[in-house]
Structure formats: structure tokens, C-alpha cells
C-alpha positions, -999 to +999 in steps of 0.1 A: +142+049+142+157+082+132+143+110+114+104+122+114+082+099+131+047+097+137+027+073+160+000+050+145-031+037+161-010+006+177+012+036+191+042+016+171+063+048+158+065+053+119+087+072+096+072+096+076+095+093+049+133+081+044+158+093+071+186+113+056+218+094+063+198+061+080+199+026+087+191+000+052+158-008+071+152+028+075+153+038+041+131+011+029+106+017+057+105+058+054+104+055+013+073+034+017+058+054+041+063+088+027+045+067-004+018+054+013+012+088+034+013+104+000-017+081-013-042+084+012-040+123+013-047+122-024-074+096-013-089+115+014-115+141+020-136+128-010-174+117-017-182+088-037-182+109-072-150+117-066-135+083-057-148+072-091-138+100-110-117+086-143-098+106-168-101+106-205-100+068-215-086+054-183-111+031-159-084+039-130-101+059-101-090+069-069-110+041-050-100+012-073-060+022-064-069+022-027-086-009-030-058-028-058-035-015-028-047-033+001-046-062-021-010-059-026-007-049+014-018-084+022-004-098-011+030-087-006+030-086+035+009-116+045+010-136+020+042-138+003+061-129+032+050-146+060+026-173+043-004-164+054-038-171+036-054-142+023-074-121+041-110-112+035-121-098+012-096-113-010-105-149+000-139-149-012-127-137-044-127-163-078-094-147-088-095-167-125-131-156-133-125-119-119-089-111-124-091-073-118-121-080-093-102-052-071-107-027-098-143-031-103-159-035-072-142-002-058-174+014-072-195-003-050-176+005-018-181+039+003-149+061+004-150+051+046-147+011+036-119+019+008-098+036+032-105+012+063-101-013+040-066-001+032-056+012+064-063-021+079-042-040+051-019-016+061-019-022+098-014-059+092+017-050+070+035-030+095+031-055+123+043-084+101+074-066+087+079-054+126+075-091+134+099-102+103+123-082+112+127-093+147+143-124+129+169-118+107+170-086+090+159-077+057+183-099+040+160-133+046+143-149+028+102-148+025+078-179+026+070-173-005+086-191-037+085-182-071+078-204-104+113-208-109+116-219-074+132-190-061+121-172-025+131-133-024+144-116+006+120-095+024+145-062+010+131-074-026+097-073-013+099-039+001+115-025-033+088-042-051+063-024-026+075+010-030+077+009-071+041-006-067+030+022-047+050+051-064+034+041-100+003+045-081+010+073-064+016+093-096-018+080-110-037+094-076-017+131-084-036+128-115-070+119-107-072+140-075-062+168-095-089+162-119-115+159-093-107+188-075-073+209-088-052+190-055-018+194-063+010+183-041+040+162-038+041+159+001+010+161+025+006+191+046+025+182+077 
């Protein structure tokens, strides 16, 4: 890897955001990094109030994106890509009864479990891309396969990933600035 890296808790290096002139994998990686770095800054240094802030009509709060994004972590990274059952606590879930189940129960949750429960989704992300792209690149195709019978290549998944997170992202510049005036576009270094 090229670029600004940091080391995570498994002491695997990470990009901190897309290299300037880098590899394909690279840019996909750094991009969704730089987003996901993004979203737990505006995530972090809360109290509960403050993870369940809203603004004007919206139910979105800071703790239900953390939460709706670990589900898409193991979603998107475990599931789809490698085939994986879901993790807990997405496989105690009645998905048809509770469709936004991820949205609602954030309330309940302290801001320590919604960020442990997202920095764990995304631990097991990173390691399964790592182990994904041991094979054969970003070009291959994922376990997963769609309605119309069609499997996406992990590069889809990772596009997918960062739109996912950069809607989000722009909803967590909003709330966090309504909790507490946090602007930003890029985390202190």
C-alpha cells in the first residue's frame, strides 16, 4: 500500500484515504476508508443524548447510522461476499416483522456498544476483503447472486460500499453539527 497509512488493532496497515496516483485496489480501499474514518469521528466523543439527537422531521440519528452500518459491514462483506451467515446481532433479528429493526433499537444501545458494534463489523470486513483479495483480484465474482441470477464482482461491492457510506456520511455532518456545531470534512489527523 502507498500513500497514508495507519495501523489497526490487528496491526494490518490501512489507508486513510485514496492514494493519489495508486493501484485500482488502492483507490477503492483508501475511498472507503477515508469514509469510514470520516463517520466515526462524527460518531465519537458523544453521550447518549447526543447519539439520538434527530433534526427537524428526520428519525435519523447518529447511533442508528452507526448501527444500519455495521449491518451493511457484514451485509456487504460477510454475507454477500464471502457467504457467510450473518453475524449476531443480525441473526436474531425477524427481518420481515422489523425491517428497519437497525434504526430503532440504536436508542437502546450505549454510544461504547454502537461503536464496538461497528468497529467489530468493521474488523471482519477488512480481514475478509484482505482474505478475498488474496484470490483473484477485485475483478471476481462474490458468493452472492442476485434475483436475476447475477453475482457482482467484489469492485461492485466496494463501489456500492462507499456510495452507502458517503450518503451517510453527509447525514452524520448534519447531525453532529446540530448536536454540538462539529464541522469538518476530514478528521484531525
Amino acid at each position: 500500500m502507498t500513500e497514508t497509512t495507519e495501523t489497526t488493532e490487528t496491526d494490518a496497515p490501512v489507508l486513510t484515504e485514496p492514494p493519489v496516483a495508486g493501484t485500482e485496489v488502492d483507490t477503492l480501499l483508501g475511498a472507503l476508508e477515508r469514509q469510514r474514518r470520516t463517520l466515526v469521528w462524527k460518531c465519537s466523543g458523544l453521550d447518549a443524548a447526543g447519539m439520538r439527537a434527530t433534526v427537524g422531521r428526520s428519525s435519523m440519528t447518529l447511533g442508528g447510522l452507526l448501527k444500519h452500518l455495521a449491518l451493511v459491514e457484514d451485509d456487504m462483506l460477510s454475507q454477500k461476499l464471502l457467504g457467510r451467515p450473518p453475524a449476531e446481532p443480525w441473526s436474531a433479528v425477524d427481518w420481515d416483522a422489523s425491517p428497519d429493526w437497525e434504526w430503532r433499537t440504536a436508542a437502546d444501545d450505549t454510544p461504547e456498544e454502537l461503536l464496538a458494534l461497528w468497529r467489530d463489523a468493521v474488523a471482519r470486513s477488512r480481514a475478509n476483503v484482505r482474505q478475498a483479495l488474496a484470490g483473484d483480484g477485485p475483478g471476481q465474482l462474490v458468493a452472492y447472486v442476485g434475483k436475476r441470477g447475477a453475482r457482482p464482482s467484489l469492485r461492485r461491492l466496494l463501489v456500492d460500499l462507499v456510495e452507502e457510506y458517503a450518503r451517510h456520511v453527509g447525514h452524520a455532518d448534519l447531525l453532529r453539527e446540530a448536536v454540538d456545531g462539529l464541522v469538518g470534512e476530514d478528521p484531525p489527523q
